[in-house]
C-alpha positions as CSV (number, residue, x, y, z in Angstrom):
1,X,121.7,149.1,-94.8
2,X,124.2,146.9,-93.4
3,X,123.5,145.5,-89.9
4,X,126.0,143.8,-87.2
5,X,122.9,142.0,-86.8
6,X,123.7,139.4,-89.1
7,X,126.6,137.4,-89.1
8,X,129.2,138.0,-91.3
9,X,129.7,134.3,-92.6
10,X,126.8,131.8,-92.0
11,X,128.0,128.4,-90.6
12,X,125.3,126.8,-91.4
13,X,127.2,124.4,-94.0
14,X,130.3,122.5,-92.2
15,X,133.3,124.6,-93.6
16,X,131.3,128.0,-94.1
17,X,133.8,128.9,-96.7
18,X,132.6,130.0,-100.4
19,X,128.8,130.5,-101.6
20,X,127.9,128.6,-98.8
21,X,129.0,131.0,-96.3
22,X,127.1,134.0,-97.7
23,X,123.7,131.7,-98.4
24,X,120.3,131.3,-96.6
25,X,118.0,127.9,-97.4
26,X,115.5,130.4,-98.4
27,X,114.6,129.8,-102.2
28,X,114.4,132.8,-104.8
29,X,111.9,135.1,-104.5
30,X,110.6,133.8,-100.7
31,X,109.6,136.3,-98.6
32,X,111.1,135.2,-95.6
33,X,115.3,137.1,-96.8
34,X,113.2,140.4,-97.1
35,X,111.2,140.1,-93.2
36,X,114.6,139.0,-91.4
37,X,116.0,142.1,-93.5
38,X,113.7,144.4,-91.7
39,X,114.0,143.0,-88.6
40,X,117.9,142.7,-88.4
41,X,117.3,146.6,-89.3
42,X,115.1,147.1,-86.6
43,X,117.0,145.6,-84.0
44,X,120.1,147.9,-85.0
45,X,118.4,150.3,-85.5
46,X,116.8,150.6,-81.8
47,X,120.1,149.8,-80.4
48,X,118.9,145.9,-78.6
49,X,120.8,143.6,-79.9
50,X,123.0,142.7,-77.1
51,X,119.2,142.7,-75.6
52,X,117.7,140.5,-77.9
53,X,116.7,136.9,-78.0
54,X,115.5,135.8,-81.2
55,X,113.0,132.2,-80.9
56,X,113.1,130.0,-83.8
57,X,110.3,127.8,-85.5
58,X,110.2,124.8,-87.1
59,X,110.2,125.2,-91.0
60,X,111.3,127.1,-93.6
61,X,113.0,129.6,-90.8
62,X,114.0,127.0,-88.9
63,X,117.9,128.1,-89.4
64,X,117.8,132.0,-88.2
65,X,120.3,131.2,-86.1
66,X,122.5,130.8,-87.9
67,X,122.2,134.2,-89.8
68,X,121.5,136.6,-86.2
69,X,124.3,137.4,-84.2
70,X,121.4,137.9,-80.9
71,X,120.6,135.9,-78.3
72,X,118.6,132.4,-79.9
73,X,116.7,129.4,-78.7
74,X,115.1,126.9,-81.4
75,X,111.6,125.7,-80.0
76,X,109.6,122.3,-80.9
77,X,107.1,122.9,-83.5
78,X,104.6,125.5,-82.7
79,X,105.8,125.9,-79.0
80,X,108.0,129.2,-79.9
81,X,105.7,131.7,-78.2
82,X,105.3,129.7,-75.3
83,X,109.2,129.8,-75.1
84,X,109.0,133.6,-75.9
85,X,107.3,133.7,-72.8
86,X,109.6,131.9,-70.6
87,X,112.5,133.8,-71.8
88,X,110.5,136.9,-70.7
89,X,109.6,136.2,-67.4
90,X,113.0,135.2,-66.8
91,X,114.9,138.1,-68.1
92,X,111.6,140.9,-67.9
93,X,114.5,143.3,-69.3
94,X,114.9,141.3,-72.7
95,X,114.1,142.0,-76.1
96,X,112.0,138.6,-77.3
97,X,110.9,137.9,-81.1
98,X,108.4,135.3,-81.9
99,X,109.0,134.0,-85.5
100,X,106.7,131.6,-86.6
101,X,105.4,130.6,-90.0
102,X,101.5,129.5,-90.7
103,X,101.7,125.9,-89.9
104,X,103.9,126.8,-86.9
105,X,101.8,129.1,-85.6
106,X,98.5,128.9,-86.8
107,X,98.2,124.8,-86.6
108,X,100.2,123.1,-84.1
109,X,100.6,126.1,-82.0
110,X,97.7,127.2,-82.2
111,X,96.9,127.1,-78.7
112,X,100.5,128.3,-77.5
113,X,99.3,131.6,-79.8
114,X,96.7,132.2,-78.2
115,X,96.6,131.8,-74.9
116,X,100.6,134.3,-75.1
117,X,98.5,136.5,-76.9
118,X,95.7,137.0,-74.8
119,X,98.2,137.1,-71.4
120,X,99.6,140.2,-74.0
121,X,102.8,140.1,-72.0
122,X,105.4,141.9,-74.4
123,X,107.3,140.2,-76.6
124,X,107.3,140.4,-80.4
125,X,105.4,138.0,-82.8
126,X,106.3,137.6,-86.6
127,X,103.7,135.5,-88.8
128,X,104.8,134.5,-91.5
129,X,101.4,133.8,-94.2
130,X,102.5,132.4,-97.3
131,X,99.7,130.1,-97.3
132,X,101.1,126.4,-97.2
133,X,103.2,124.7,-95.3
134,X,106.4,125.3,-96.6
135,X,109.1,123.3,-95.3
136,X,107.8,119.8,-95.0
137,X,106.4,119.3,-98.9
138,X,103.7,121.9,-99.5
139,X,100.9,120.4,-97.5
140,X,97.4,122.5,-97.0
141,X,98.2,125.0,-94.1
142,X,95.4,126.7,-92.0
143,X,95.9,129.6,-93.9
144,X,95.6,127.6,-97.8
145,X,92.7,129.6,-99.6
146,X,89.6,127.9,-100.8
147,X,90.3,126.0,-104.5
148,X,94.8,126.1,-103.5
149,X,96.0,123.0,-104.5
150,X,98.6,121.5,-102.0
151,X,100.0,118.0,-101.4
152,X,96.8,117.2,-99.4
153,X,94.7,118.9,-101.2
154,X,95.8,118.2,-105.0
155,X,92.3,119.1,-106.4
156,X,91.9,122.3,-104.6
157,X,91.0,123.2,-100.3
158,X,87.2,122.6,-100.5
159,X,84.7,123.6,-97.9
160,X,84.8,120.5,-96.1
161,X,88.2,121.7,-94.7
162,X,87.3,124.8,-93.2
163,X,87.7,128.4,-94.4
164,X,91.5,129.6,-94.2
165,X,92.0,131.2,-90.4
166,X,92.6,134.6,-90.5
167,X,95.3,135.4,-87.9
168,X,95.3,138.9,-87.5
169,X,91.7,138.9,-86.7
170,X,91.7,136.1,-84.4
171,X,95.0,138.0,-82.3
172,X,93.4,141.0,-82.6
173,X,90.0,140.3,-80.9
174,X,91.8,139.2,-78.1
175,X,91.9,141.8,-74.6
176,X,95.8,140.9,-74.5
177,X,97.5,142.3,-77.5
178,X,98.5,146.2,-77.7
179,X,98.8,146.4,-82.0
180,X,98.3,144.0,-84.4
181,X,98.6,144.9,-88.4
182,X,98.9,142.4,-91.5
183,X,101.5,143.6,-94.2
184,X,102.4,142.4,-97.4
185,X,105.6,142.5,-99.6
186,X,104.4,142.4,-103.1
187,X,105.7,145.4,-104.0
188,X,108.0,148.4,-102.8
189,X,105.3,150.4,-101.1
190,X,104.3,147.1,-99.5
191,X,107.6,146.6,-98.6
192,X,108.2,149.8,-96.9
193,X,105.3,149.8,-95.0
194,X,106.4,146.4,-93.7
195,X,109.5,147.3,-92.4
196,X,107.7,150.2,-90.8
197,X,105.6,147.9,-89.1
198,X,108.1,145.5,-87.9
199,X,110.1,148.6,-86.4
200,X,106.5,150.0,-84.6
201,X,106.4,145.9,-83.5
202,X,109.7,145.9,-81.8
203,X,109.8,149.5,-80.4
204,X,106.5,149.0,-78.5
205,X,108.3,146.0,-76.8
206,X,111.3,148.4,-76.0
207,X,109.0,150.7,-74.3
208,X,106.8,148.2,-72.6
209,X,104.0,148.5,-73.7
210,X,102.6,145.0,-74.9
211,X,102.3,142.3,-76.9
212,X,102.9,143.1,-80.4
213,X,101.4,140.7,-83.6
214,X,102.6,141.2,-87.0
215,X,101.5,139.2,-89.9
216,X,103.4,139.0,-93.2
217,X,101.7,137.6,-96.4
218,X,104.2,136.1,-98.1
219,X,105.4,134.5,-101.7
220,X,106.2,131.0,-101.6
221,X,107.3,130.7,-105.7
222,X,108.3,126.8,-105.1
223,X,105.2,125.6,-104.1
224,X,102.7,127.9,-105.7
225,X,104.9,126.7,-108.9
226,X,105.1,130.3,-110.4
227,X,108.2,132.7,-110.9
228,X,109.0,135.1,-108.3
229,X,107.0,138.4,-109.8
230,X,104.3,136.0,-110.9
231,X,104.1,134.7,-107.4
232,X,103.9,138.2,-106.1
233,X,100.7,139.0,-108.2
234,X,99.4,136.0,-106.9
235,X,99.3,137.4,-103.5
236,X,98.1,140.2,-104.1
237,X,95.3,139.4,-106.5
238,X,94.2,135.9,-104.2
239,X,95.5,136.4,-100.6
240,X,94.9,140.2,-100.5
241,X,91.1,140.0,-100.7
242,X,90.8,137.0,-98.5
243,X,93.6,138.5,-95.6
244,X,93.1,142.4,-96.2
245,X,96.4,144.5,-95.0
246,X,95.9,147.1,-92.3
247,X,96.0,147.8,-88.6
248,X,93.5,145.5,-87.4
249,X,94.4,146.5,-83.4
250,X,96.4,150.1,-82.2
251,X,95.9,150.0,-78.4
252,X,99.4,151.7,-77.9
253,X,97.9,154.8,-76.2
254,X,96.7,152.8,-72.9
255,X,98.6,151.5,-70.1
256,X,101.7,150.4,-70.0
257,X,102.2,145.9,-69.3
258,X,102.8,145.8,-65.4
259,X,106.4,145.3,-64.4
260,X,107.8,141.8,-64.8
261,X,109.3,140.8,-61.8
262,X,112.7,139.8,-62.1
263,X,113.3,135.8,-61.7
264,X,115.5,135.1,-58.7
265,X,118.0,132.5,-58.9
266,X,118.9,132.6,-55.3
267,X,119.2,129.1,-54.0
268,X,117.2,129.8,-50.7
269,X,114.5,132.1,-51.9
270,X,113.5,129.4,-54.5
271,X,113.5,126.6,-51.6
272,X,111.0,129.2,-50.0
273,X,109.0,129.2,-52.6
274,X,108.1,125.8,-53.2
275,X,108.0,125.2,-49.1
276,X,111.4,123.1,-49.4
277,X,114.1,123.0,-46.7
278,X,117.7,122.7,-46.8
279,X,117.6,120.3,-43.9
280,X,118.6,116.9,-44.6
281,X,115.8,114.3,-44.4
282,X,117.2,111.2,-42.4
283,X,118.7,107.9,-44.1
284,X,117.9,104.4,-42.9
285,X,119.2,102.3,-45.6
286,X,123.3,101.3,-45.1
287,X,123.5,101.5,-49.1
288,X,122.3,101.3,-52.3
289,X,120.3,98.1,-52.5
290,X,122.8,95.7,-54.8
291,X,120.9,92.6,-54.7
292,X,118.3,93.9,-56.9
293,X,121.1,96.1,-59.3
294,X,124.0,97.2,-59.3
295,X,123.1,100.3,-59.9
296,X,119.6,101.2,-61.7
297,X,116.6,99.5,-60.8
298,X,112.8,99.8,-62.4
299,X,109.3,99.1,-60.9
300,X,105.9,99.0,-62.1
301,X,102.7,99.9,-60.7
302,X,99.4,99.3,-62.9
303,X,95.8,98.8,-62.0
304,X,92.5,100.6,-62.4
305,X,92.0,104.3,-62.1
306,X,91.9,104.7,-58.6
307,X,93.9,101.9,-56.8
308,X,96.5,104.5,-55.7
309,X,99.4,103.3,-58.3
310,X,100.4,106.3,-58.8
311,X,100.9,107.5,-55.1
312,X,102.4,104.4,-54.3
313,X,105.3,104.9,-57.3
314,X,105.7,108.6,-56.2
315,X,106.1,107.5,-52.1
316,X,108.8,105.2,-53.4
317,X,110.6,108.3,-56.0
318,X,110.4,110.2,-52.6
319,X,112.0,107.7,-50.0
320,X,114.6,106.8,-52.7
321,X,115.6,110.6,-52.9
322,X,115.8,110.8,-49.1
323,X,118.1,108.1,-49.1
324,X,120.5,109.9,-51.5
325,X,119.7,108.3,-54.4
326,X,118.2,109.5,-58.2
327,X,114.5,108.3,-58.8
328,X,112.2,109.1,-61.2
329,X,108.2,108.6,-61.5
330,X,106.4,108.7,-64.9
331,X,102.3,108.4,-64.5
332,X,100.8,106.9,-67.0
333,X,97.0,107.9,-66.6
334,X,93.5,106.3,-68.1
335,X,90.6,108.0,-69.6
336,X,88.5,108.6,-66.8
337,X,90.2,109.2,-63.2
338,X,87.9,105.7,-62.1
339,X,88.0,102.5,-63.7
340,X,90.6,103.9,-66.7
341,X,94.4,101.9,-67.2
342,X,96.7,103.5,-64.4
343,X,100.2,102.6,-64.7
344,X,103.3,104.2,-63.2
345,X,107.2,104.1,-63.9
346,X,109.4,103.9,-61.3
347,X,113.6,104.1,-61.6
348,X,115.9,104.0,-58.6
349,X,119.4,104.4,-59.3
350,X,122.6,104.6,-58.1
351,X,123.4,107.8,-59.6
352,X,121.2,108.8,-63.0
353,X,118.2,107.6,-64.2
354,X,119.4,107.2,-67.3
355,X,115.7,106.4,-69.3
356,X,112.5,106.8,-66.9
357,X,110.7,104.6,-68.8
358,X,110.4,100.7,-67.3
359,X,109.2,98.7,-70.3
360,X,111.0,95.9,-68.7
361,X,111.0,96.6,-65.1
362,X,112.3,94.7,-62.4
363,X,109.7,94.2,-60.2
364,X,105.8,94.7,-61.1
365,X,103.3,95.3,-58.7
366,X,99.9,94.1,-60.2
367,X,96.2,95.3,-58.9
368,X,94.2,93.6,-61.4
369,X,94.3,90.6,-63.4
370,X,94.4,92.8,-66.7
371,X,96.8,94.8,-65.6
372,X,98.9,91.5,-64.8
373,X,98.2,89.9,-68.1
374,X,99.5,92.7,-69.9
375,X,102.5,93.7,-67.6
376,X,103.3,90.6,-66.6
377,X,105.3,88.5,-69.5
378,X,107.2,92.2,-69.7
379,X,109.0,91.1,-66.6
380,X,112.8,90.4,-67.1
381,X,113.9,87.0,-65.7
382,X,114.8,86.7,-62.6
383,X,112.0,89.6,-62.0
384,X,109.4,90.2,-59.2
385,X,105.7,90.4,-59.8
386,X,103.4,91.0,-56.5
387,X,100.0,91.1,-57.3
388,X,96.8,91.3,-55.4
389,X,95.6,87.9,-54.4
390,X,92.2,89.0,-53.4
391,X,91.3,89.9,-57.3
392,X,93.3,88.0,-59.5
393,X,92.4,84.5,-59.4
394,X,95.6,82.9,-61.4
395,X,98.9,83.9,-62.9
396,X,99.0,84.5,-66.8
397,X,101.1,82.3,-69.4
398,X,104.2,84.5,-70.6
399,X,106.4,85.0,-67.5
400,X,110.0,85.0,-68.0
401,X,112.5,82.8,-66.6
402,X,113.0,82.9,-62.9
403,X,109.9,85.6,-62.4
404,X,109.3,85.1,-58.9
405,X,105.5,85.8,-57.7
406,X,104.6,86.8,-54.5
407,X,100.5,86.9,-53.7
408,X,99.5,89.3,-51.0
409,X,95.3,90.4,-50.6
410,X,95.8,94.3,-51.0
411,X,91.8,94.9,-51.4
412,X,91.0,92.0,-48.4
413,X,93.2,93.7,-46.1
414,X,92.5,97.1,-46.9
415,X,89.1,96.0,-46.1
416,X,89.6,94.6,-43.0
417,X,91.5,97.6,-41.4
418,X,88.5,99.5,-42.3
419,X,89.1,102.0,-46.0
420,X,90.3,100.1,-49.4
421,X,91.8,103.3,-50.1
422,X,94.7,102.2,-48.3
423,X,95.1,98.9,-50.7
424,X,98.2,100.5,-52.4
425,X,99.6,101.7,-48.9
426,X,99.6,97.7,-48.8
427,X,100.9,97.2,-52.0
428,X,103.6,99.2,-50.9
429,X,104.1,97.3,-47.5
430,X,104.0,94.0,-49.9
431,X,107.1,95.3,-51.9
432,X,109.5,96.3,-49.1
433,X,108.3,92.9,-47.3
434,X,109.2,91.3,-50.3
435,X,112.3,93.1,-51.9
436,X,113.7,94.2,-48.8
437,X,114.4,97.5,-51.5
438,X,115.3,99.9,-48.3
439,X,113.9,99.6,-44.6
440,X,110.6,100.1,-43.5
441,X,111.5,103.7,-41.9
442,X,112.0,104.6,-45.6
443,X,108.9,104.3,-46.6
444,X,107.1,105.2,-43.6
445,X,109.1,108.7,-43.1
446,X,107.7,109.4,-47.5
447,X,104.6,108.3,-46.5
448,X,104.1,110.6,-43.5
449,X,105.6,113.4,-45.8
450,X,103.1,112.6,-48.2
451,X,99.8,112.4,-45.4
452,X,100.7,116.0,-44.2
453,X,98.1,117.4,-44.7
454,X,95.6,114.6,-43.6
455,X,97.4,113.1,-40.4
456,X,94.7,111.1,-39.0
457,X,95.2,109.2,-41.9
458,X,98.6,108.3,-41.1
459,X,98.5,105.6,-38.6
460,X,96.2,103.4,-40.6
461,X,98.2,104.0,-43.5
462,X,101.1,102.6,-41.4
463,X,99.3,99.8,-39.9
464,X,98.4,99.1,-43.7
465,X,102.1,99.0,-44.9
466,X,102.9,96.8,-41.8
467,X,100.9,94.4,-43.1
468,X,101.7,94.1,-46.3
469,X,105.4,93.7,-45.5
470,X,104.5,91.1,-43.1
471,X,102.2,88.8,-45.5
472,X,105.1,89.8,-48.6
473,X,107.8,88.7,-46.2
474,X,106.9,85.5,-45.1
475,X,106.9,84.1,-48.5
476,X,110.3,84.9,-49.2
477,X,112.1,84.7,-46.2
């Protein structure tokens, strides 16, 4: 029948004029023309296309937008469900489709399948089976039967690689999902019983009911190497008995998926509900602080697993936004939450962070000597590095040009006032002493922010940045 559905040209080629404009990437014979068929029909045919938002995979599908005239959003490689769901519980009343091929879905988002599914919130999934990855040469897919040769497999999948991953069964012992079927399209009664399926798929999300899973074994003639009707034999005489069509899951008759609340977009509600204000936090700083840059400046914080870097970069991201200014903080974590690599990125700027990444940062602040060694020659000249006297013993070879060190004893006087915990609270004190970046009531006012919740930690905190601004500021002053 013909659907509004689709678009009446396809731009997909630059002038849309011609063949071109009337043509899909699919090759002859694929299955995918006949599924998008039946699910442009659906969609007209339950009257949700102004409803409908259609999320797009990565392969051989990867263009459906530019054939369906609905809603669209193209997600990273097997991530589409996951955006299925944020589209749903942003608009509760839209009409969502999942369409994701077997490496999409079955490999890299694998875990974005299942967790969606078992949630069973309802949207619509499409699987498309045609047992290799398609797009991207013809490599062994989750779903390549024992003895298929691929790219990666040229002498046949062997044991060693797993059984193919059936899907259907997987989604369908799951508590989340309301109806789950596998179809085929090898022939007409196939085919009919497909779009039938599709249809059921869809209307069950029109009515609420739940997550719907609908898995399509496919012909892929280009990489099985076999014409079109030979290619459809071939799955039904090798993937049939391995993925066996039928309802595998019909829990339509039970409860309906609770109501979806509707997102709000209202500007106080959503300060509310992150416990923000609208009140203005106070500015100490008379401007944007030049000396360093004109107008982007980057910091570094590396150490161990716990020496506080990372609450040391975020306390500055936080006093920079108080001050009116963009910042960004990018955590960089080790293996184990003690003793691992720790480093943060820090940007202030005059008015974007433009790349949060500091690979050559202005000013490095250094809690251990290998953390020095390996950060320090990445200084630009003319750079900063402050670096805990009471552990690193020496400077490395490699600094740049003009890299001015300054040595302040985070650990030693951390120690002395009674906790090391607070040895990046003096780390922090050390790089205000020593870059004068903003005043002291900067940091101090993110810092208290920050020790909410523990406030008799505060004034040793305090007295800890005090300290390391003094130490930092009498060797540059």
């Amino acid at each position: 029948m013909p659907t509004s559905v689709f678009y009446r040209q396809f731009e997909r080629h630059e002038q849309a004029e011609g063949v071109n404009a009337h043509s899909t990437t699919y090759c002859p014979g694929c299955g995918h023309g006949l599924v998008q068929k039946y699910l442009a029909e659906a969609i007209d045919e339950l009257g949700v296309q102004d409803r409908t938002i259609l999320v797009s995979p990565v392969g051989c599908a990867v263009f459906m937008y530019y054939y369906f005239d609905v809603g669209n959003s193209q997600a990273a490689h097997g991530r589409a469900s996951a955006v299925a769901v944020g589209h749903k519980t942003a608009n509760p009343d839209s009409i969502v489709i999942s369409y994701q091929g077997d490496g999409d879905l079955a490999s890299i988002g694998l875990a974005e399948i299942v967790s969606t599914a078992q949630v069973g919130i309802p949207i619509t999934v499409i699987f498309i089976n045609n047992a290799i990855y398609g797009m991207t040469g013809g490599q062994m897919a989750p779903t390549t039967l024992i003895g298929q040769r691929t790219t990666t497999s040229p002498k046949g999948r062997t044991l060693l690689a797993g059984q193919p991953m059936k899907m259907a069964e997987l989604i369908a012992g799951l508590d989340g999902p309301v109806y789950v079927e596998r179809v085929a399209l090898y022939d007409n009664r196939r085919r009919t019983h497909a779009k039938r399926a599709i249809k059921k798929a869809l209307e069950l999300q029109v009515n609420g009911r739940g997550l719907a899973f609908i898995e399509v074994l496919s012909e892929c003639p280009l990489h099985l190497g076999l014409d079109p009707e030979v290619a459809e034999d071939w799955v039904k005489d090798n993937m049939e008995p391995i993925f066996p069509l039928g309802v595998l899951k019909d829990a339509t008759d039970g409860a309906a998926f609770p109501v979806i609340p509707t997102a709000t977009f209202d500007p106080e509600a959503t300060l509310k509900a992150v416990d923000a204000t609208t009140e203005r936090p106070p500015r100490f700083a008379d401007g944007f602080p030049t000396h360093i840059d004109p107008d982007d400046i980057s910091f570094k914080f590396a150490g161990s697993g716990g020496d506080g870097a990372q609450t040391a970069a975020m306390i500055i991201t936080r006093g920079a936004i108080n001050e009116g200014f963009d910042s960004t903080h990018i955590p960089s974590y080790g293996p184990q939450s003690r003793g691992g690599t720790s480093y943060a990125d820090v940007h202030v700027a005059l008015k974007e962070v433009l790349s949060p990444a500091a690979p050559n940062p202005h000013v490095l602040v250094a809690f251990n000597a290998p953390s020095l060694a390996k950060f320090g020659p990445t200084v630009r000249p003319g750079g900063m590095v402050i670096y805990d006297s009471s552990v690193i013993a020496a400077l490395p070879d490699g600094l740049a040009s003009g890299v001015r060190t300054v040595a302040v004893p985070f650990a030693s006087v951390a120690n002395d006032l009674g906790t090391v915990l607070v040895k990046n609270i003096v780390a922090l004190g050390a790089l205000q002493g020593a870059t004068r970046l903003f005043p002291q009531e900067t940091f101090l006012t993110a810092m208290r922010a920050a020790l909410k919740s523990k406030c008799a930690m505060i004034p040793i905190n305090e007295e800890a940045f005090k300290m390391g601004a003094k130490l930092a500021g009498e060797q540059v002053d």
